[in-house]
N, C-alpha and C positions, 0 to 999 in steps of 0.2 A: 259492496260497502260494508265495513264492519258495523254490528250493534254498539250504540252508544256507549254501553254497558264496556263494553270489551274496551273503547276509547279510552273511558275513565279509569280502568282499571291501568293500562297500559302506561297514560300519562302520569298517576299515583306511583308506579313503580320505577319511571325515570324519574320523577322528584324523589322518589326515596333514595335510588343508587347516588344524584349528585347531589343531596343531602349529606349520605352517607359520606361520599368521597371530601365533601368541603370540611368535616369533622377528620378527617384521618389525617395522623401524621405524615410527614413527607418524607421518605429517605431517598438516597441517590446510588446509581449507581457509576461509576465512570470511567472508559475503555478507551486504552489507545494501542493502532495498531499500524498494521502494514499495508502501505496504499496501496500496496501492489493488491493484494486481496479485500478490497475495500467493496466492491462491488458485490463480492459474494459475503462480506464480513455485512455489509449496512441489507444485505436482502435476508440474511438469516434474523437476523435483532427485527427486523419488521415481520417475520414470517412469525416469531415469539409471541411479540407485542401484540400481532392480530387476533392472537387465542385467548384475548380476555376481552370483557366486552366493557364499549365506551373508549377502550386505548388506542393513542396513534401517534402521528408525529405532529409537535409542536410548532421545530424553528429546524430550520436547515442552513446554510452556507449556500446554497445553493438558489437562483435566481428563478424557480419554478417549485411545484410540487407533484411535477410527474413524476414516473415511474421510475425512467430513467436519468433522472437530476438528482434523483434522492439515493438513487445507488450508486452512483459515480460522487457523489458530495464529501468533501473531504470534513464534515462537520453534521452532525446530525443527534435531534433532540427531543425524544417520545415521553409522553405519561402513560403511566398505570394504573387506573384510579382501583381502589380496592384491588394492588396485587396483593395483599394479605390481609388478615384480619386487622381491621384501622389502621392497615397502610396502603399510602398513594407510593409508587415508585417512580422517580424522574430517570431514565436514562440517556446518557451524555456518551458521544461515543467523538475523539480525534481519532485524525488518519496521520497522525505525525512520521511515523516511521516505525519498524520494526525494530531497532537500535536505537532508538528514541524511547521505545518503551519499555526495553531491558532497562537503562540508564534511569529512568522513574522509578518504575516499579519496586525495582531491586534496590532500587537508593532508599528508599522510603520516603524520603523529602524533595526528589524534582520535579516540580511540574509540570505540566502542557497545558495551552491554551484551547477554552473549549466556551463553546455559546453558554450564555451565564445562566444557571441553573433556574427553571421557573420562565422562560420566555415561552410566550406566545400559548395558545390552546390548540387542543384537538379541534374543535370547531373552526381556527380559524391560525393555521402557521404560519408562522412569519417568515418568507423570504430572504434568503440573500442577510441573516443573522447575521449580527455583528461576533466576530471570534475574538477572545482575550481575557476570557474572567482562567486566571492563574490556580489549577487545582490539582491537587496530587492523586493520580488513578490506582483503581482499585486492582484493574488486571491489563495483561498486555495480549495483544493477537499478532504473533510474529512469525516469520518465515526464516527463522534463523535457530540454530539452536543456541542458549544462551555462551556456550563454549566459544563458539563462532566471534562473539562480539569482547571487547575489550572488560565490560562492566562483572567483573568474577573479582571476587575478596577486596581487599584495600587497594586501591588506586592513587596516584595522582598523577593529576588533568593539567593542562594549559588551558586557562581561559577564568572567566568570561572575555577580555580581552588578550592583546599579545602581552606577555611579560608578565602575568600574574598566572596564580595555578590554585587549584584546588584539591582537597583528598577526599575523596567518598570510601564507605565500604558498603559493598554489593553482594545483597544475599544471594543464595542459590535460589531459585523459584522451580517452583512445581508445574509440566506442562500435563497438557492433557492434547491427545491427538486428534486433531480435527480433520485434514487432508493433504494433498498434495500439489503444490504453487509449481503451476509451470510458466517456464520464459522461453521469451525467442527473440533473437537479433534482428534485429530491424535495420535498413539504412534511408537513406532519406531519397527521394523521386529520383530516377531516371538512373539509379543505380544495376538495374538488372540492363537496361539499353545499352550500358559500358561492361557488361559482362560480369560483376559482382554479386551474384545469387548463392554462394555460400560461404561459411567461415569455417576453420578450422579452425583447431585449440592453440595450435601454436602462430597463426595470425593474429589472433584472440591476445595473447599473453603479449608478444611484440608488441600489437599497437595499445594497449594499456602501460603499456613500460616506457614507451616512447611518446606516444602521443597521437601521432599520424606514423604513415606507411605509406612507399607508392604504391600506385593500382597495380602496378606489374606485378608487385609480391603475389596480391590474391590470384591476377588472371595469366601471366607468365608470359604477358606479352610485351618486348618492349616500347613497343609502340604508349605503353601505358604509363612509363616512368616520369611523364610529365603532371601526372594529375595525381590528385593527394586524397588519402584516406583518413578522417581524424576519427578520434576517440571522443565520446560523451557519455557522461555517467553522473547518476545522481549523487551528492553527499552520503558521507559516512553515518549520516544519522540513518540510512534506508537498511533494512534488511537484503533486498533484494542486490545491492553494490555486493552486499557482502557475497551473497551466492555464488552471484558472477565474479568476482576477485578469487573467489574459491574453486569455482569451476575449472577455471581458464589454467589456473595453476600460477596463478600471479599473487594469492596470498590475502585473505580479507584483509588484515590489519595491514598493507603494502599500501608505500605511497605512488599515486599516480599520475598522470598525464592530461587533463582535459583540457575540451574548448566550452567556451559560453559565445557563439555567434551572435552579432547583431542584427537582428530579424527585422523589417517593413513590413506592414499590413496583416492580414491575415482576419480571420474572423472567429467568433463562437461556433462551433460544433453543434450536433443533437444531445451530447453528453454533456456538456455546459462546459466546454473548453478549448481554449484558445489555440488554434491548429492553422497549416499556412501560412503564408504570407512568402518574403524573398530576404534570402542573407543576403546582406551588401559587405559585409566585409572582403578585401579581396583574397583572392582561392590560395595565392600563398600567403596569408598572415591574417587568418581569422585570430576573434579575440580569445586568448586562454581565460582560463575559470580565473577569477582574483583570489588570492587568500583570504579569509577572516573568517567570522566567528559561524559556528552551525548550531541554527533559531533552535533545533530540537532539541539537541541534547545537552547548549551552554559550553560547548568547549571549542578554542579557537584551533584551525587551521593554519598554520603559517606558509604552506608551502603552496605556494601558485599553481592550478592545474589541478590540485588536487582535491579541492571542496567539493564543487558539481554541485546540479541542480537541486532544490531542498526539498521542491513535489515533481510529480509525473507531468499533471496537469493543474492548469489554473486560468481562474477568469482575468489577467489579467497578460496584457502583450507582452509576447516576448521575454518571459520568466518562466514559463514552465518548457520540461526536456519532452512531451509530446509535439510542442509547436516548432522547439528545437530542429525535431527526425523531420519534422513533416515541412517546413517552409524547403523550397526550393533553392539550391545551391549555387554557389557563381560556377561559370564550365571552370573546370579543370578542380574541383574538390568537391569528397562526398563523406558523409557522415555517418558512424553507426554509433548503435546505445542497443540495452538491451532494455525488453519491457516485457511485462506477464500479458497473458494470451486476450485479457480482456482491451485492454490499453493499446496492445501490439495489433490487434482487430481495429481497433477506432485510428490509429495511425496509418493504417492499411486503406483507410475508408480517405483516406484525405491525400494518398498519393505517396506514401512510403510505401520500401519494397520489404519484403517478410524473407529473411535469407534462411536456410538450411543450416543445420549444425552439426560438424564432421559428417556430412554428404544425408544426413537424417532429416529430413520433415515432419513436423506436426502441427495437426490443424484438427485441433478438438473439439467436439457437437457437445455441449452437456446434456446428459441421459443418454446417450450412443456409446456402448462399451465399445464397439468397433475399432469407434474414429481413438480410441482411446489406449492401443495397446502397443505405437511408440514409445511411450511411459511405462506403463502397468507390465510389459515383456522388457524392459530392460533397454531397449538400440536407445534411447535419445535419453540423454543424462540430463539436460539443466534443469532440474527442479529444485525445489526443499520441501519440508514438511510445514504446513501449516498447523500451528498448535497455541492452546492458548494457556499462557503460565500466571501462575497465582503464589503470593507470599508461601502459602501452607495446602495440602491438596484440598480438591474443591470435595470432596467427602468428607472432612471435619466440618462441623457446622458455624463455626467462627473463622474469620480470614484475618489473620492479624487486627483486631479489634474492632472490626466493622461484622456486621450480623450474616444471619439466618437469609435474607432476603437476596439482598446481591451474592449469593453464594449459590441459591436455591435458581437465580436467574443465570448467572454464568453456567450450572448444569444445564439451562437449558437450552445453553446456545452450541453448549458441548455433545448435545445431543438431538438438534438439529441441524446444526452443519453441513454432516453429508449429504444431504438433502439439495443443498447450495455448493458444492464444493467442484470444483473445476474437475479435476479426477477424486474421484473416493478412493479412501484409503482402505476400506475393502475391498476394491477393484484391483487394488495394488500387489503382483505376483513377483518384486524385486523391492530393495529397502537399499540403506545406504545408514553408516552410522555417525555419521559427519557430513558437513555441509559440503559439498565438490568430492565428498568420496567415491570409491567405487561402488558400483551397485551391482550386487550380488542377488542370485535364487533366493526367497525364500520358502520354496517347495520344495 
């Protein structure tokens, strides 16, 4: 048992810290990024956050405050109390999209929706947050490079509905290199049983162009030309569409082919997402994706098929593209999408198949350089760089009018990332200088 002495002393020194913090000013910080790396994006910002003491998480999206709710949450909300001299730091972090956050960022004036600044405390977060307070973020975390996406100099947009249009112009943003996002094709149960275990680039680009394919095409059997292969892919606000539209050789800015199936049942996961359940649509005439407007980045779709899903996952039936792969298909149709290695792991867990890419496997251990030199040698292509872009580089000590502070914290997430990062980008012995390029030595 401690002396009294030391009590008193101990408890005088936590009244003096939340003394201290309830007199500091409050500034904010606030990041939207790429859901595909969201898991390794919300484990670094806590791995931060933990290096100060008193600091944690407030409010989450997320209907728990485990481990794992809080790194798959698509919304997430820490303090900092004394992260500077008389200042508290709030950080606000959406998973809106990758392309979602060039289109912010770079506009200087579009929003995303994020848990409203100030909810809940470190002693006691609030749950399952409510998402919607409209704020304009300071940086983005994307897996695209900004060439990749449409948001470069003056623009005009269609939207916010059909028949109206908008012009923005879109700075250049400054990235800084954090690591390497990989994906993998996924298809939905009992796709290996029919002989469908890998994709090639040019089945890849066909059934993005088209829509569906028969099986024959993949397995070259004709016995197969009765059963159907469709395409699913998230909205143009995702970075990760973009990678795969680039990869495949079918073009990020190219219009495409989707389905949105009508899914029964299913239930919540350990990740806190909606997975399972049975497409009833029938196997030739599931339902295609509807046109209209995409929530992230405000500008409308008109072409059928080609929207796609807005997130990976979600707590809500039958609207996210993980529940999509994973619900069970009527016989005679099967489904593929593609998803990054954490996602395409929790889709694997619930009964979708993990297919090959031009006859290449990867299945990566984080911290096992081993499992890791599909990638980092060059044989398996789909990845991009993870990287995080700012107005002005994060080495000037102001960021287009916002301080010292959010600048001083996005260093730091710039510099512990690898730390968290699927493959490091030190680990990485081939590079690529576009998105879907070729990847070349660079030893």
């Amino acid at each position: 048992m401690k002396p009294l002495k030391h009590l008193i002393l101990a408890s005088a020194l936590a009244a003096s810290l939340v003394s201290s913090a309830l007199a500091n000013t409050t500034q904010y910080v606030h990041i939207v990024g790429a859901p595909a790396y969201r898991q390794n994006g919300n484990d670094t910002i806590t791995a931060v956050v933990a290096g100060f003491t008193g600091a944690g998480l407030t409010a989450t999206s997320a209907t728990s405050t485990t481990a794992a709710a809080i790194e798959s949450a698509k919304q997430n909300q820490w303090l900092i109390p004394n992260y500077a001299t008389g200042i508290n730091l709030i950080v606000n972090v959406t998973w809106a999209g990758s392309t979602a956050g060039f289109a912010s960022v770079a506009s200087g004036s579009i929003t995303q929706k994020y848990i409203a600044d100030g909810t809940g405390t470190v002693a006691s977060p609030v749950t399952g947050a409510a998402v919607g307070t409209a704020i304009q973020p300071d940086f983005t975390l994307s897996d695209t490079f900004q060439a990749t996406t449409i948001y470069n100099g003056t623009v005009k947009l269609e939207g916010p509905t059909a028949s109206t249009s908008f012009t923005k112009t879109y700075q250049t943003l400054n990235p800084s290199l954090l690591g390497v996002e990989a994906y993998r094709w996924v298809a939905s149960p009992g796709a290996a049983a029919q002989g469908l275990t890998n994709l090639t680039t040019l089945e890849a680009q066909l059934l993005y162009e088209n829509g569906s394919l028969p099986l024959a095409f993949f397995t070259g059997k004709n016995s197969d030309e009765n059963t159907t292969v469709y395409a699913l892919s998230r909205d143009p606000g995702s970075g990760s569409r973009l990678v795969a539209l680039a990869e495949t050789g079918v073009g990020p800015q190219s219009t495409i082919y989707t389905y949105d199936p009508t899914i029964s049942g299913g239930s919540i996961d350990s990740e806190n997402n909606y997975v399972g359940g049975t497409i009833t649509d029938p196997a030739d005439n599931p339902r295609v994706y509807a046109a209209g407007l995409i929530p992230s980045t405000g500008v409308w779709d008109p072409n059928a098929g080609d929207t796609g899903y807005p997130s990976f996952g979600t707590t809500v039936q039958g609207t996210g593209l993980l529940q999509a792969i994973t619900a069970t298909p009527p016989s005679g149709a099967i489904f593929i999408t593609y998803l990054n290695i954490d996602d395409s792991t929790e889709a694997a867990a619930s009964g979708a198949e993990i297919l090959s890419w031009n006859g290449i496997s990867f299945s990566p251990t984080i911290g096992n350089l081993s499992t890791l030199t599909p990638v980092t040698e060059g044989q398996y292509t789909f990845w991009s760089y993870e990287q995080l872009f700012a107005p002005t580089p994060l080495g000037t000590s102001v960021v287009d009018g916002y301080g010292t502070n959010q600048v001083s914290f996005a260093n730091a997430l710039v510099a512990k990332f690898p730390t968290y990062a699927e493959v490091p980008y030190s680990a990485l012995n081939v590079g690529k200088t576009v998105d879907g390029g070729v990847v070349t030595p660079n030893y």
